[in-house]
N, C-alpha and C positions, 0 to 999 in steps of 0.2 A: 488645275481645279480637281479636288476630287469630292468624293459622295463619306458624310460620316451618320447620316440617317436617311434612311430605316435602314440602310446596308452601309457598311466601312468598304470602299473600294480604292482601288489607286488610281492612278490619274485618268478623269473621262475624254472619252472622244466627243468629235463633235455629232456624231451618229448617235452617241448616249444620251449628250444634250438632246437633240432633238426629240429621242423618246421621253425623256423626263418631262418637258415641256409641252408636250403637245398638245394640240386641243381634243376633246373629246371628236370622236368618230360620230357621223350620222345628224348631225345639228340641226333641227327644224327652226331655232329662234336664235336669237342673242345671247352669246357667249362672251361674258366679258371679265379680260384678264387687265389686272391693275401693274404695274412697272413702278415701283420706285425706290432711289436711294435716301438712307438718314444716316448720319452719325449717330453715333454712341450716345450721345447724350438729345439724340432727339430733331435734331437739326436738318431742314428740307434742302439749304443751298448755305454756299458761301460766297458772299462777295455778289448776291441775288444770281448767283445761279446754279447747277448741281454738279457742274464739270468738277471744281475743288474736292465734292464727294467721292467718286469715280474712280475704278478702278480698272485694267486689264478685262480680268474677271467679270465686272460689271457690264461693261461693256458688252461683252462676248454674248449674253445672255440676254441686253436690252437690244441688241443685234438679231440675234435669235427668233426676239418676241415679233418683231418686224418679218422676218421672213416667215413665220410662220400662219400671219395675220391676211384676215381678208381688207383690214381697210385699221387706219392708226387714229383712234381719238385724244384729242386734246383740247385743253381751255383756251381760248383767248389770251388771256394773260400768261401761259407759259409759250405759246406761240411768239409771242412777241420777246419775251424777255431772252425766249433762247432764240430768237431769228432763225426760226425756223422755217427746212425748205423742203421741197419734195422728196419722199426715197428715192436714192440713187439705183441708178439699174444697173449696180455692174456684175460682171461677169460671173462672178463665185455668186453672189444673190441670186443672179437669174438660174444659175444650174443648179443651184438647192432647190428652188421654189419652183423649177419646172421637176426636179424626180422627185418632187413631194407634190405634186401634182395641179401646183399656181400657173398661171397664165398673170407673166409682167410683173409690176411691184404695186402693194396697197397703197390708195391714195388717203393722203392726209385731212382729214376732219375735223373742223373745229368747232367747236361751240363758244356762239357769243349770242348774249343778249341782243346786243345793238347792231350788228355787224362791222364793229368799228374796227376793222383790219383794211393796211394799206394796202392798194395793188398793186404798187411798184415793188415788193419787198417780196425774198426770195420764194417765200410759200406762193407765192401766182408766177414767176418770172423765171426760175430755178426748180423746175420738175418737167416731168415725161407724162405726170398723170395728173388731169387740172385736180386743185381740192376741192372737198365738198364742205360746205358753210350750214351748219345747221343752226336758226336765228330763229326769230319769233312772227308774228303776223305783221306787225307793225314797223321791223325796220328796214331800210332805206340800204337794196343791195345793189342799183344798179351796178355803179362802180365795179363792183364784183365779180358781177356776172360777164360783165362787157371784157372782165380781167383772165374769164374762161372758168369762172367756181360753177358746183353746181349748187342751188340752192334747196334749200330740206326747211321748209319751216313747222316749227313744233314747239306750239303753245302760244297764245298772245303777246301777251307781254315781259313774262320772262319761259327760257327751251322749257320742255318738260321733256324729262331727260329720260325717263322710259318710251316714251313717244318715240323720240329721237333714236334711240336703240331698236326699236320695232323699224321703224322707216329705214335703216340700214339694213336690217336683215331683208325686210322684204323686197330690197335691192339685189340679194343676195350675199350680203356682208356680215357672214355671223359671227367669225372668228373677230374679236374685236378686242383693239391690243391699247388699251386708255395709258397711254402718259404723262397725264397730269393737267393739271397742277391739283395742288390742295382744293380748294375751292370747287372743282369738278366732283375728285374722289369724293370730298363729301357729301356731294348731291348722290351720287351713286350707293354710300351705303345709306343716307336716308331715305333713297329708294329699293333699298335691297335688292342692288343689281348688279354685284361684287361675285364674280364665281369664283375667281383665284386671283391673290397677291401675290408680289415676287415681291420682298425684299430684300434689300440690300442692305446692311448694317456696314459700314465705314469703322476702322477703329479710331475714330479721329473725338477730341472734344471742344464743340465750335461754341455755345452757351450766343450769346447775344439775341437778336430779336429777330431771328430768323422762325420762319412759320413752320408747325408740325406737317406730316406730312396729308393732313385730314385738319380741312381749316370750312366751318360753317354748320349751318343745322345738325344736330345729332338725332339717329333715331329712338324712338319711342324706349325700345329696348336696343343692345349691342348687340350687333353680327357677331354670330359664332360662327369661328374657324376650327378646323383641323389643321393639323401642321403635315404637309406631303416632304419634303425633302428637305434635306440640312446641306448645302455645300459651300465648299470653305476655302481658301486661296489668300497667303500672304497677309494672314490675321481679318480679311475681309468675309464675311457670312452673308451666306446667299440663303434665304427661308423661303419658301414657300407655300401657303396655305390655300386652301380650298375653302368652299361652302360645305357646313356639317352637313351632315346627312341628318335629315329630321327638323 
């Protein structure tokens, strides 16, 4: 992988990555980084899921975003669709995130409305660090809790998903590494609480009925980005943007 903006370099280390990446220094609040792959022509998954988009490269970097994270968000519905399980703790993960100065690995956060997730299914049964379920006033977690989640509820009847970001931070979880699905990211920027995207652009062309990677309310006006880095691998484009200034 190498860097072809703002600098042309040759191939990065993973020490480079981590500077390129990393979260801001000093965080009082919620810092939250977005993660996702599209193809070329637009496309979130194939086959309902994102593994087909997916690259080495990609990889490396949605790996990355994880060890640099204090705590992993995601939807309900990409939970389920990717069977998803706790971060593993192994060896190379734990030695990065203890000399970058982590204690163990971020636990998994999901956001559902209803908290309609199984207990038996790896994200309760397949981790080291229970998940945290952040749901509404009104649903029905014991299940859940008895499965060792912790519960966060934020908003009545459906998250309110700045809430939900405040109530992790002042857990202590500000580094926050959202993976999706559509449906989430777009609560996020019609709450304007998007600090940096990482995309991943696939050279691939899937067309069918597969959903963008920003599926639901649009805000009032469009988030404005900056573009922070361009990197490149095996026709695969890695972008990254920030929140403008101003």
């Amino acid at each position: 992988m190498r860097s072809v903006w703002p600098s042309s370099t040759g191939e990065l280390t993973g020490v480079d990555l981590e500077e390129i990446y990393a979260y801001p220094a000093d965080l009082t609040g919620p810092w939250v980084q977005v993660n996702f792959v599209a193809s070329a022509d637009g496309a979130v998954e194939v086959d309902t899921t994102s593994a087909g988009l997916s690259h080495a490269a990609d990889r490396e970097v949605f790996l990355l975003g994880r060890d640099l994270a204090d705590v992993i968000l995601v939807g309900a519905g990409t939970a389920r669709a990717e069977d998803y399980r706790g971060v593993v703790a192994g060896a190379k993960r734990l030695e990065r995130r203890r000399r970058l100065g982590f204690d163990g690995v971020p636990p998994i956060a999901v956001v559902t409305r209803t908290a309609d997730l199984d207990p038996a299914s790896r994200l309760f049964t397949k981790t080291v660090v229970p998940p945290i379920v952040i749901t509404t006033e009104t649903a029905e977690t014991g299940p859940l809790e008895a499965a060792g989640a912790e519960i966060l509820r934020a908003g009545d009847t459906d998250v309110d998903v700045p809430r939900a970001l405040d109530l992790l931070a002042a857990r202590g979880l500000r580094r926050i590494a959202c993976e999706g699905g559509p449906r989430l990211f777009a609560q996020l920027v019609a709450a304007d609480r998007v600090d940096q995207l990482c995309l991943t652009v696939a050279p691939l062309l899937v067309a069918g009925t597969a959903d963008r990677i920003a599926t639901g309310a649009a805000p009032a006006v469009p988030r404005r980005l900056a573009l922070a880095s361009i990197l490149v691998e095996d026709g695969f484009t890695l972008l990254r943007y920030r929140r403008a200034a101003g």
